[in-house]
Chimera marker file (.cmm) of the C-alpha trace (Angstrom):
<marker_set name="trace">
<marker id="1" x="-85.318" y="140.462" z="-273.905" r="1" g="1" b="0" radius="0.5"/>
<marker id="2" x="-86.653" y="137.302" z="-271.975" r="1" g="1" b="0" radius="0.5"/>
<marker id="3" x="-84.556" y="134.311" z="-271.573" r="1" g="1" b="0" radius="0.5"/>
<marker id="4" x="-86.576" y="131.365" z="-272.014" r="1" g="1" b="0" radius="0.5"/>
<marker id="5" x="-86.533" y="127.911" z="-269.457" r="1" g="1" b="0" radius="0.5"/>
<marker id="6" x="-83.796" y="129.411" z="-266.583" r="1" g="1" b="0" radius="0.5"/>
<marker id="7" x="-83.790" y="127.535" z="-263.281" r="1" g="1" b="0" radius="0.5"/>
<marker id="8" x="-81.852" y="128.977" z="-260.729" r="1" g="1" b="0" radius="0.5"/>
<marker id="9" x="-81.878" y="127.097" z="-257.180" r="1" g="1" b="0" radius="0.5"/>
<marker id="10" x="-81.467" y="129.927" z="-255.116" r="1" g="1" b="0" radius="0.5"/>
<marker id="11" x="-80.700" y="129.110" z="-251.596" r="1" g="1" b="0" radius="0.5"/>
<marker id="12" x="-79.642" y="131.898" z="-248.832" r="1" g="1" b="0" radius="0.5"/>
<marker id="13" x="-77.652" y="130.711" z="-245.510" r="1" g="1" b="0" radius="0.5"/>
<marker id="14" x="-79.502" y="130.598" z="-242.511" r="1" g="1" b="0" radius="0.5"/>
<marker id="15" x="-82.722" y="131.503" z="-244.264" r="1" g="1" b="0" radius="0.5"/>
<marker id="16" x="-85.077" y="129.476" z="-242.577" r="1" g="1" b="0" radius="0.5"/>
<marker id="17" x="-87.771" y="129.517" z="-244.937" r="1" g="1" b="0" radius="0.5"/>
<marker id="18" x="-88.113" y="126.955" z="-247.821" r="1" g="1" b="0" radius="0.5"/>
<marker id="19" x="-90.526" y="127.976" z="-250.932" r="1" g="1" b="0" radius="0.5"/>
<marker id="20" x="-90.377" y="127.978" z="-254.648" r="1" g="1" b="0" radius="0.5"/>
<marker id="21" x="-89.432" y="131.226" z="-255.728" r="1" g="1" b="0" radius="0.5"/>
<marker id="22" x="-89.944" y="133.370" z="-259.193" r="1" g="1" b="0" radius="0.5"/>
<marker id="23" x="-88.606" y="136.524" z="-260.110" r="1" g="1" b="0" radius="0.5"/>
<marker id="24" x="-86.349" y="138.327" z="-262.756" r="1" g="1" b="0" radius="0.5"/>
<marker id="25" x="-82.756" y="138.209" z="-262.703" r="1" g="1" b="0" radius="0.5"/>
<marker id="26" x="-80.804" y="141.457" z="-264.556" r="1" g="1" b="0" radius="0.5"/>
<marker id="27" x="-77.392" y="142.672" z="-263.871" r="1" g="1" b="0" radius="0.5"/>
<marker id="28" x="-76.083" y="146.504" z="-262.245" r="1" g="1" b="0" radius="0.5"/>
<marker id="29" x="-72.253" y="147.789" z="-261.932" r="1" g="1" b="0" radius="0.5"/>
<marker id="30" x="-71.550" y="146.799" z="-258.145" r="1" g="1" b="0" radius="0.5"/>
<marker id="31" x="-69.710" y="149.479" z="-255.938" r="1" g="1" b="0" radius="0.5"/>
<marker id="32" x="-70.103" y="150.138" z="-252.630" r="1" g="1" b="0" radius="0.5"/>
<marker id="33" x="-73.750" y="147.955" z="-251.298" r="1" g="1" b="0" radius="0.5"/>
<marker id="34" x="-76.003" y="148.452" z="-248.717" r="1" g="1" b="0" radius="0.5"/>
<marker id="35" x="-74.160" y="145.992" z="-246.406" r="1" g="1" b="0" radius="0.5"/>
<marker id="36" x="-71.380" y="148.471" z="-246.608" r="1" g="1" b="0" radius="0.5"/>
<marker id="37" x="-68.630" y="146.977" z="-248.538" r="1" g="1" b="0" radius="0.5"/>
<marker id="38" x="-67.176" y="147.524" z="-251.870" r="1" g="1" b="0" radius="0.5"/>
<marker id="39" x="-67.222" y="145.434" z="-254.959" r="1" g="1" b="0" radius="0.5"/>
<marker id="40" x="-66.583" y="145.486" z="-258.314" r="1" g="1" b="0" radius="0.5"/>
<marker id="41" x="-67.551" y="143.588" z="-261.632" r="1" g="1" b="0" radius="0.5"/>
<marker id="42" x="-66.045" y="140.367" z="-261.501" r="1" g="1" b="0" radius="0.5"/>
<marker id="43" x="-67.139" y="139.597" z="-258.239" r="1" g="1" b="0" radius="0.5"/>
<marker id="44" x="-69.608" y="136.589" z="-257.769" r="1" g="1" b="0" radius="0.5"/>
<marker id="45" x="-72.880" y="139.327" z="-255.746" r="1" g="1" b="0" radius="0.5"/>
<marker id="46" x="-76.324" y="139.753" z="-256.183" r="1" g="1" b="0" radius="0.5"/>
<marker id="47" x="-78.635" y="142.379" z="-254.696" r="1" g="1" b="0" radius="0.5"/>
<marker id="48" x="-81.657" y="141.342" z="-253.765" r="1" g="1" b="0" radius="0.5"/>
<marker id="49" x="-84.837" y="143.132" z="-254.177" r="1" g="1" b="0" radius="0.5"/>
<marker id="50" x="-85.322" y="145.789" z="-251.700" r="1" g="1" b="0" radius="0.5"/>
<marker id="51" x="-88.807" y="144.024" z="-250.041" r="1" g="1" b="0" radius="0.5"/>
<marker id="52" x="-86.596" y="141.417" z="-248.867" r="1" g="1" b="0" radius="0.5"/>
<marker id="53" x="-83.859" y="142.996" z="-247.576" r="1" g="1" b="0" radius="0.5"/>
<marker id="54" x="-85.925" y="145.596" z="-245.396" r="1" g="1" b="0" radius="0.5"/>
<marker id="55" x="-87.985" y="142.687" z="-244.377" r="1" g="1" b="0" radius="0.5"/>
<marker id="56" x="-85.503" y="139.821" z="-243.868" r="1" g="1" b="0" radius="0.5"/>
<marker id="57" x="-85.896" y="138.549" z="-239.928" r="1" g="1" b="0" radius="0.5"/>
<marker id="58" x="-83.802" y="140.581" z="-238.012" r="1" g="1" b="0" radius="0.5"/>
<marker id="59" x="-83.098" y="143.686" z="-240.116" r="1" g="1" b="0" radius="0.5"/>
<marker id="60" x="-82.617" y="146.913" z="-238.301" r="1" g="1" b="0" radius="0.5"/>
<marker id="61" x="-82.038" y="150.593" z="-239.320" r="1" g="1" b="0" radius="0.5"/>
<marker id="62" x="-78.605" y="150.010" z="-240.329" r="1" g="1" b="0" radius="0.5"/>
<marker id="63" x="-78.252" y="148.213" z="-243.611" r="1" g="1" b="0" radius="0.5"/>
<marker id="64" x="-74.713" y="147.107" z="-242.392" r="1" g="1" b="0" radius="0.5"/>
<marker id="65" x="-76.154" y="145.470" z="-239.894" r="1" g="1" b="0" radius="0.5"/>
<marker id="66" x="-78.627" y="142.931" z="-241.791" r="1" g="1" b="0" radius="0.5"/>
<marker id="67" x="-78.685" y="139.752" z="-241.488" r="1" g="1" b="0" radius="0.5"/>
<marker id="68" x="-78.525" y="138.986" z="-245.171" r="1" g="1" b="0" radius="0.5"/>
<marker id="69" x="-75.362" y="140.802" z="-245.835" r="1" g="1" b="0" radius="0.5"/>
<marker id="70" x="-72.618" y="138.020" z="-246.542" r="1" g="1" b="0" radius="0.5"/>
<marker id="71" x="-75.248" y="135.329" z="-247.186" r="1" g="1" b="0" radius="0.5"/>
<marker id="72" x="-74.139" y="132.773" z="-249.611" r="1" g="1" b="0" radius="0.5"/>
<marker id="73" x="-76.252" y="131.767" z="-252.400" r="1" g="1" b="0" radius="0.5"/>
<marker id="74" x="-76.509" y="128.770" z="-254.434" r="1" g="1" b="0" radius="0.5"/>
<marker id="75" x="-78.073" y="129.287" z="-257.964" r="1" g="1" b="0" radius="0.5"/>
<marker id="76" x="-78.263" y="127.041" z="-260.697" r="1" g="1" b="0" radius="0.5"/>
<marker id="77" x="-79.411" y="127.591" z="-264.972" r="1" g="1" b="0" radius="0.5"/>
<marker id="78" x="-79.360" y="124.542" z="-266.395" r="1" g="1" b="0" radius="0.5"/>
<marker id="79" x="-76.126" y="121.970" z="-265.890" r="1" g="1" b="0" radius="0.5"/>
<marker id="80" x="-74.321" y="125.312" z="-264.439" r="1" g="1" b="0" radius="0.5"/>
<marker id="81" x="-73.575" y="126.003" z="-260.865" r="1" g="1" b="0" radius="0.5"/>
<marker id="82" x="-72.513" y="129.625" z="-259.677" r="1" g="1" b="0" radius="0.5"/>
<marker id="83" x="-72.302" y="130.577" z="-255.696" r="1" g="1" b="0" radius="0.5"/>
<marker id="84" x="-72.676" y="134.765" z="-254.738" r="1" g="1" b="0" radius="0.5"/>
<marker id="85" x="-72.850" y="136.265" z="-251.900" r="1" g="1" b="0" radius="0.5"/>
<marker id="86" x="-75.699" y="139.219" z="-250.834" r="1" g="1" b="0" radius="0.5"/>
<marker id="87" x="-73.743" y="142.433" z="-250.537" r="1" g="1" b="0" radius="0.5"/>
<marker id="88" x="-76.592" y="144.791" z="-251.581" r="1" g="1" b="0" radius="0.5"/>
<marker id="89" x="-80.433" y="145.466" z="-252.422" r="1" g="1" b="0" radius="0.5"/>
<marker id="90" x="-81.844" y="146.184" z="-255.175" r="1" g="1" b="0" radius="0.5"/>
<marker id="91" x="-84.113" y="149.102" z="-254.930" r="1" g="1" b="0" radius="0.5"/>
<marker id="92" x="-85.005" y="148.717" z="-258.911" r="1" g="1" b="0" radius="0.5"/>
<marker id="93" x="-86.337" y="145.119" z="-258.141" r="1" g="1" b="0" radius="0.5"/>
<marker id="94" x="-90.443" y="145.306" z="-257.772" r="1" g="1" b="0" radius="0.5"/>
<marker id="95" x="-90.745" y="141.606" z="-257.159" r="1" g="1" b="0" radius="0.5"/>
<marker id="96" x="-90.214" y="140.353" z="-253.608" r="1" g="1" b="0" radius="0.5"/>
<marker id="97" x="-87.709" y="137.552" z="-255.295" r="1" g="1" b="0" radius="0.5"/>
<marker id="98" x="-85.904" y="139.861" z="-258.108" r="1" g="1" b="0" radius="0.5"/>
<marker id="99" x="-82.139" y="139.852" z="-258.395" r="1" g="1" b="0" radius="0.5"/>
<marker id="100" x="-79.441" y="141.978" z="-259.592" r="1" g="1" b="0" radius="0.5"/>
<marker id="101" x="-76.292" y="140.050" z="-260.288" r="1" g="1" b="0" radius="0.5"/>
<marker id="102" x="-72.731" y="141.259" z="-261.116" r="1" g="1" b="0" radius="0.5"/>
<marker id="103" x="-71.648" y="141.133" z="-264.847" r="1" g="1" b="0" radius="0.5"/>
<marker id="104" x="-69.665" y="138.383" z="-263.772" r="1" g="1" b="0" radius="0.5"/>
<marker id="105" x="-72.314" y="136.450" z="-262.222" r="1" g="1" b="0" radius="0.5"/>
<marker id="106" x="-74.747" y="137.099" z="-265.056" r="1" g="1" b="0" radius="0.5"/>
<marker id="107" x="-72.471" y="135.494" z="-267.707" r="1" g="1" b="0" radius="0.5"/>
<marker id="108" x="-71.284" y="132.547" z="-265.517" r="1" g="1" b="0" radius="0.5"/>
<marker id="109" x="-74.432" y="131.602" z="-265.317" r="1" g="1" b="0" radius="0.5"/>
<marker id="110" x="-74.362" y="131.046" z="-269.715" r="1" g="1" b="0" radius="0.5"/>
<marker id="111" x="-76.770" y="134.631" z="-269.879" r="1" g="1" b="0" radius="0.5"/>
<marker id="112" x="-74.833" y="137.422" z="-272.182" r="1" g="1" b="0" radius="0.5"/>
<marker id="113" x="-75.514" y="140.721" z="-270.994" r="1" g="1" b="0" radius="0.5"/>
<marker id="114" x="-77.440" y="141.424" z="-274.120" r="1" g="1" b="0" radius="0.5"/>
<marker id="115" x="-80.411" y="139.199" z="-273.023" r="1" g="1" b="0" radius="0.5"/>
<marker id="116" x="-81.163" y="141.159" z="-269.940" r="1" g="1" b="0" radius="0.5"/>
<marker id="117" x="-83.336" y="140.662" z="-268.160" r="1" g="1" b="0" radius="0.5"/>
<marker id="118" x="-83.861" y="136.834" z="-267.967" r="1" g="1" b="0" radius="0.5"/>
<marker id="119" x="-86.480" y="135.272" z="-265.712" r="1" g="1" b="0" radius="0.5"/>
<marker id="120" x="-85.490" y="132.331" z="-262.549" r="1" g="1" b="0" radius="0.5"/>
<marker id="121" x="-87.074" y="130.402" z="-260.479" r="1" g="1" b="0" radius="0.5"/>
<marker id="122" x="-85.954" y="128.654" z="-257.521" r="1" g="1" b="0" radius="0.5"/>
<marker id="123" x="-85.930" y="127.777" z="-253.940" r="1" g="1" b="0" radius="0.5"/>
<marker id="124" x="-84.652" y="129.507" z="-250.811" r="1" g="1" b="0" radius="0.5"/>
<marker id="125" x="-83.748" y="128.056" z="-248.180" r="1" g="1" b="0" radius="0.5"/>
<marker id="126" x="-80.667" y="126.834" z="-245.936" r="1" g="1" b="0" radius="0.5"/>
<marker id="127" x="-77.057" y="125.422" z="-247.106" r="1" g="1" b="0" radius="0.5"/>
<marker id="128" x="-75.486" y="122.974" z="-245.458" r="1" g="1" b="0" radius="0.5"/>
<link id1="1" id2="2" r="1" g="1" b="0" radius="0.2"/>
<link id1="2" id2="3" r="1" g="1" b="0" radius="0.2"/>
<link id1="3" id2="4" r="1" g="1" b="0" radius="0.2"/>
<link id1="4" id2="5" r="1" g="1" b="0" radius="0.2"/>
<link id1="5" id2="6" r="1" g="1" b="0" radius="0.2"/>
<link id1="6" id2="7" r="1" g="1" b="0" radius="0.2"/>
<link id1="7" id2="8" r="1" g="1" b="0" radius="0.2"/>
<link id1="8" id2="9" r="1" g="1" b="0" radius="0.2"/>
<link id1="9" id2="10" r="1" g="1" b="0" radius="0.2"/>
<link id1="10" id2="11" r="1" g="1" b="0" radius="0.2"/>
<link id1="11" id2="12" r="1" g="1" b="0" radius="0.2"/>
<link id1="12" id2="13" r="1" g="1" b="0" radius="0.2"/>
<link id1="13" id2="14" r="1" g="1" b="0" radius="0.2"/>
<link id1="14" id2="15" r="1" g="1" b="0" radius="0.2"/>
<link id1="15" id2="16" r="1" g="1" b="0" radius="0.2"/>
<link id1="16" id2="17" r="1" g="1" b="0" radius="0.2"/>
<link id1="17" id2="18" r="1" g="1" b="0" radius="0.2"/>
<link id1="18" id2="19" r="1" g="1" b="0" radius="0.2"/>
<link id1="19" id2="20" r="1" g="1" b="0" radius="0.2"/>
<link id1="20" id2="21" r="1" g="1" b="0" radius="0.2"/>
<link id1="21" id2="22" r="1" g="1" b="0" radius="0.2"/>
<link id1="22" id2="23" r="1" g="1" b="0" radius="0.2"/>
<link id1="23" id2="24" r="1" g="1" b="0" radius="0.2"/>
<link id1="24" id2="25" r="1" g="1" b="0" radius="0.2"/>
<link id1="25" id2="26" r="1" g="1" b="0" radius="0.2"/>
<link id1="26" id2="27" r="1" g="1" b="0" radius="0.2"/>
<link id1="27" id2="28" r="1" g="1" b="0" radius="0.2"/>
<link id1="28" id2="29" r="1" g="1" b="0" radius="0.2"/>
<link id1="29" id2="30" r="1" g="1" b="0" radius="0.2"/>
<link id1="30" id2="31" r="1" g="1" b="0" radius="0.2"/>
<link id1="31" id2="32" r="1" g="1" b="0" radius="0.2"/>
<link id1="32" id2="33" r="1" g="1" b="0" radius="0.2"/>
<link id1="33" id2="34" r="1" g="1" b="0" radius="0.2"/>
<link id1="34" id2="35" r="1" g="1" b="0" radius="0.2"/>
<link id1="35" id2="36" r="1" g="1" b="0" radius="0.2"/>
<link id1="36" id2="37" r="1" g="1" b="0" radius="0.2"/>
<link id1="37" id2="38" r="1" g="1" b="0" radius="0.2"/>
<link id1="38" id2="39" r="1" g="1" b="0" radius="0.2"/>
<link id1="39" id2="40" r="1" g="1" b="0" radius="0.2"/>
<link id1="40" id2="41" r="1" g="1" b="0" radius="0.2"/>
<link id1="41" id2="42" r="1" g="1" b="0" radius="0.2"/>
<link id1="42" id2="43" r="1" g="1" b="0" radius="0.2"/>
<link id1="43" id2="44" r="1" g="1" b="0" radius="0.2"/>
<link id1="44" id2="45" r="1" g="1" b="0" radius="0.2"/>
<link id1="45" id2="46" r="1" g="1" b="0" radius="0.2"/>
<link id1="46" id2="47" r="1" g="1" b="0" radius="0.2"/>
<link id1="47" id2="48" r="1" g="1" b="0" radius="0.2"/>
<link id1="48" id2="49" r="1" g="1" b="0" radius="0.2"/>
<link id1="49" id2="50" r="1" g="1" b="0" radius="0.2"/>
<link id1="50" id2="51" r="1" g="1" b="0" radius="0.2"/>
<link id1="51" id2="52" r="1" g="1" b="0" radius="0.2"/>
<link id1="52" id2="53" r="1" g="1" b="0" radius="0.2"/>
<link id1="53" id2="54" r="1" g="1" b="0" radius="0.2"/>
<link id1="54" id2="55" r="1" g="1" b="0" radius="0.2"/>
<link id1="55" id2="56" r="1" g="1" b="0" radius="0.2"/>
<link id1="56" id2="57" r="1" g="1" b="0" radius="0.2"/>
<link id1="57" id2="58" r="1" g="1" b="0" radius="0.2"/>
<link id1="58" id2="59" r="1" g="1" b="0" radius="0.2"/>
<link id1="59" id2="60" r="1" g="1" b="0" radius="0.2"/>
<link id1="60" id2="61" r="1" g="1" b="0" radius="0.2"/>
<link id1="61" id2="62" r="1" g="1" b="0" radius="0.2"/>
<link id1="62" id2="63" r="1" g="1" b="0" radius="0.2"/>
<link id1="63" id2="64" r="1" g="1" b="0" radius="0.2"/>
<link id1="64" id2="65" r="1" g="1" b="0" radius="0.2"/>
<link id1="65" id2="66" r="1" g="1" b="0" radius="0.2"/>
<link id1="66" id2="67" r="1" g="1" b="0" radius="0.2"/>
<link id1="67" id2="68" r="1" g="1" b="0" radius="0.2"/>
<link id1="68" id2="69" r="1" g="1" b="0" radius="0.2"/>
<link id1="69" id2="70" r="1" g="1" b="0" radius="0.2"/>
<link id1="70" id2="71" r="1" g="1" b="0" radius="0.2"/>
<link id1="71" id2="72" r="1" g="1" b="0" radius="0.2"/>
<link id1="72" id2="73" r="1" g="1" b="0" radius="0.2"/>
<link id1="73" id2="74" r="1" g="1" b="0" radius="0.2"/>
<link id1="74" id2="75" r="1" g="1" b="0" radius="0.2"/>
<link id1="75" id2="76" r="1" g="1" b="0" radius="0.2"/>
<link id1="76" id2="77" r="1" g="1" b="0" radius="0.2"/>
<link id1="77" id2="78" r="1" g="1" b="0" radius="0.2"/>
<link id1="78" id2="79" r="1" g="1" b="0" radius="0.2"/>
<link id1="79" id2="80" r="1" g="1" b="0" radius="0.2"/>
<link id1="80" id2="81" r="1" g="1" b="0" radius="0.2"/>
<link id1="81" id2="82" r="1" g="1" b="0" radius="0.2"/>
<link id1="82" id2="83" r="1" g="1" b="0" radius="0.2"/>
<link id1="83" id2="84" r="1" g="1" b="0" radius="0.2"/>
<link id1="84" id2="85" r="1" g="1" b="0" radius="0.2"/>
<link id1="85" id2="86" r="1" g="1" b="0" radius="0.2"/>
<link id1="86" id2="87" r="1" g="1" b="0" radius="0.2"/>
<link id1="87" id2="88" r="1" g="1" b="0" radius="0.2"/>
<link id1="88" id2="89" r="1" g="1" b="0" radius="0.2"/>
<link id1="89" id2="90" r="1" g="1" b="0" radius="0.2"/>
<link id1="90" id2="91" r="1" g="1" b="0" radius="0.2"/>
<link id1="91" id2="92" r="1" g="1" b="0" radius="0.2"/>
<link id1="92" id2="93" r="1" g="1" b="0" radius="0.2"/>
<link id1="93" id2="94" r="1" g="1" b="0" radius="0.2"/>
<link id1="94" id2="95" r="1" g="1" b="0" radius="0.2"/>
<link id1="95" id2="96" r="1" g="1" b="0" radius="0.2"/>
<link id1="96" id2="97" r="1" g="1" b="0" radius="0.2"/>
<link id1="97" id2="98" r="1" g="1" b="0" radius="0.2"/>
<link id1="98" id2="99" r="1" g="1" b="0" radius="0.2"/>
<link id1="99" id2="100" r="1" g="1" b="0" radius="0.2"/>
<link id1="100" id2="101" r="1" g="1" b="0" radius="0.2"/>
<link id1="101" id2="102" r="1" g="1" b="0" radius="0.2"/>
<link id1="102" id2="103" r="1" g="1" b="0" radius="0.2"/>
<link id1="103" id2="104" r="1" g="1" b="0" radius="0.2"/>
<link id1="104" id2="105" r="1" g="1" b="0" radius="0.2"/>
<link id1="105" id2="106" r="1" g="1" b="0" radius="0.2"/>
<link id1="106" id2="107" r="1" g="1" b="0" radius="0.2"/>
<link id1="107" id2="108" r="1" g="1" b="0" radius="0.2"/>
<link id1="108" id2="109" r="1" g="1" b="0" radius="0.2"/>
<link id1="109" id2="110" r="1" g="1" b="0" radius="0.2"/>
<link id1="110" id2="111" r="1" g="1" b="0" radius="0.2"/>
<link id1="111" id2="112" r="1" g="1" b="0" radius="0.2"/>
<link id1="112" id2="113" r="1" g="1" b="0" radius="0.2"/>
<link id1="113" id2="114" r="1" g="1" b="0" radius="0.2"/>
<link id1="114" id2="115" r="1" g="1" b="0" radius="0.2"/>
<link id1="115" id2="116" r="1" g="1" b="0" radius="0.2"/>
<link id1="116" id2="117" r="1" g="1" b="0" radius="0.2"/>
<link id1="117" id2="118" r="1" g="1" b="0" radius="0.2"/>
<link id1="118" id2="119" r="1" g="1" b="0" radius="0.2"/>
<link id1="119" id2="120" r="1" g="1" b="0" radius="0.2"/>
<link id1="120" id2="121" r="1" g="1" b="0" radius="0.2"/>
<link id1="121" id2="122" r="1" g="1" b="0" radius="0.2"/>
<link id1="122" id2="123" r="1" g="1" b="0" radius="0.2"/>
<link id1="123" id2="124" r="1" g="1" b="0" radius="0.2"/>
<link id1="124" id2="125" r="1" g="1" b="0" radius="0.2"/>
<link id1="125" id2="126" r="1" g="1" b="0" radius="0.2"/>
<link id1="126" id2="127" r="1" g="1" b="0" radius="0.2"/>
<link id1="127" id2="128" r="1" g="1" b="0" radius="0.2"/>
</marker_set>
């Protein structure tokens, strides 16, 4: 099912480039990411799709190692504010600006889990 008129401000830390983004957010059962740590379903992650983690400035071989890992982000549905950090990617993502988001994240953000996916838009760019 679609979820109709989501805005989500997405904004990544020391991402240096500013755009409107679109893509579609679902949800996955977190465990250990790509940036090499562990989490679970109540933690406030996302994954991001896969053609922006292997292409975020400064990747390298080692997932670990990314520059994205640990990123805050900043997203926003509506009159509701959630922050998440990037701790994985999101190989099931086709779009460049696709999300997967922890249960947790998903439902703090007013979507049940039963309206998977749900589409976003937004803009990335740097936090103060």
């Amino acid at each position: 099912m679609q979820f109709k008129a989501i805005l989500l401000a997405l904004a990544v830390v020391a991402a240096p480039v500013s755009a409107v983004r679109h893509g579609k957010a679902t949800y996955y059962a977190p465990g250990v990411g790509s940036c090499g740590k562990s989490n679970g379903p109540n933690d406030m992650i996302v994954a991001v799709a896969a053609k922006l983690f292997d292409t975020y400035p400064g990747h390298t071989a080692n997932p670990n190692l990314n520059p994205i890992c640990g990123k805050r982000i900043k997203i926003r549905h509506g009159k509701k504010v959630a922050y998440a950090r990037v701790v994985d990617k999101c190989p099931g993502c086709s779009g460049m600006n696709d999300l997967d988001m922890s249960p947790a994240l998903f439902k703090k953000l007013g979507q049940p889990l039963s309206k998977a996916p749900c589409r976003w838009c937004g803009t990335l760019r740097e936090l103060p």
